[in-house]
N, C-alpha and C positions, 0 to 999 in steps of 0.2 A: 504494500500500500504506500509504503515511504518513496518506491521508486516511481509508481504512478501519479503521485505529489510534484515529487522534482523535475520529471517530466512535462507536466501541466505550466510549470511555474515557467521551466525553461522554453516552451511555444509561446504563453503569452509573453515572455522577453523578449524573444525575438519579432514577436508582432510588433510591438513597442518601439523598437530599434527601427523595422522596415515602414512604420507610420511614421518615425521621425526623420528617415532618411529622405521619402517620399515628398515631406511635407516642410521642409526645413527653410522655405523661405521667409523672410519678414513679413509682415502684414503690420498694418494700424488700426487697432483699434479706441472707439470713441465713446465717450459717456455721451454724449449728445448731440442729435441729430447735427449739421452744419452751419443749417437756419437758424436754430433755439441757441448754439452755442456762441454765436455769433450777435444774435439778438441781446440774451445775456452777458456776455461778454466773459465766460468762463467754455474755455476748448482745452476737457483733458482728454489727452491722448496718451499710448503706450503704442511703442514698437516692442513685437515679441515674433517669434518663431511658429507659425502656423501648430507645427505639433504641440506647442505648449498650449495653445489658445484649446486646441481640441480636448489635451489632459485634465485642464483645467476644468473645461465643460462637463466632462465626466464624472471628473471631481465634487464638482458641484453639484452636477444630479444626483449621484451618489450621497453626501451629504444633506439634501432636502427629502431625499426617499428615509434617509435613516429617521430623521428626525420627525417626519409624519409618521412612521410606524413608531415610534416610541411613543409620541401623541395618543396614535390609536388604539394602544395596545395598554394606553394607561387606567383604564376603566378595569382591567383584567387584575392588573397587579395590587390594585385597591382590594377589590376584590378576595385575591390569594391574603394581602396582610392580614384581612380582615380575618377572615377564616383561620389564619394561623393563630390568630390574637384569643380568637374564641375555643380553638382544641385546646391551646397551653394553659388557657383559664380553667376549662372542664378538665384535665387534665391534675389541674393540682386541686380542682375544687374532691375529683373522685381518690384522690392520695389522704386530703386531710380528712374527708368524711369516715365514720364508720361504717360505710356498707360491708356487707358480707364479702368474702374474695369469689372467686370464680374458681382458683385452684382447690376448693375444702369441699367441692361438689356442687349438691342442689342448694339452691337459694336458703327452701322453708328450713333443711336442718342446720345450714349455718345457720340461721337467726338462735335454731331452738340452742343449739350447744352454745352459744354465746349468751343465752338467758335474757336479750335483751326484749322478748315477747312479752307483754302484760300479762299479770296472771288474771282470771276471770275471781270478779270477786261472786259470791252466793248472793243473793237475793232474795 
């Protein structure tokens, strides 16, 4: 499995490399259209590397998919605390109680051998 890994790792490497060889001229990009930045009188620009503009993009899609599924997946984990909060409670509520155990057999004769059944009084 470890060489099917390194293997995996080592294709998308060289994908990586032949996207950047491919792609490797400058480009400019612009926060704002030509009009607007000109109208406003702010034109930020960067020169970058085609393949970086694309890593980047991916980059970033990547980073907004994570961050909506953590979003959405937060009702869930609420959820788990909650329920974890509530066994650890029952959990030490059935430790400090006296109920009968479950390893001494049936229910009715723990109670009787522990004598904690009311006696009937006569009437």
């Amino acid at each position: 499995m470890r060489y099917v890994k390194f293997i995996l790792l080592a294709v998308i490497a060289v994908l990586l490399v032949a996207v950047a060889l491919a792609n490797s001229e400058m480009v400019m990009l612009r926060v704002l259209p030509e009009a607007m930045a000109g109208f406003l009188g702010l034109s930020w620009t960067v020169r970058l590397p085609m393949f970086v503009v694309i890593l980047l993009a991916i980059g970033a899609g990547l980073l907004v998919g994570f961050v909506w599924e953590y979003a959405r997946e937060h009702k869930y984990r609420v959820a788990a605390r909650t329920e974890r909060r509530e066994r650890v409670a029952l959990e030490r509520d059935m430790k400090s109680s006296g109920t009968p155990r479950a390893d001494r057999g049936d229910d009715i004769l723990a109670l009787l051998e522990d004598g904690s059944v009311p006696t009937r009084r006569a009437s």
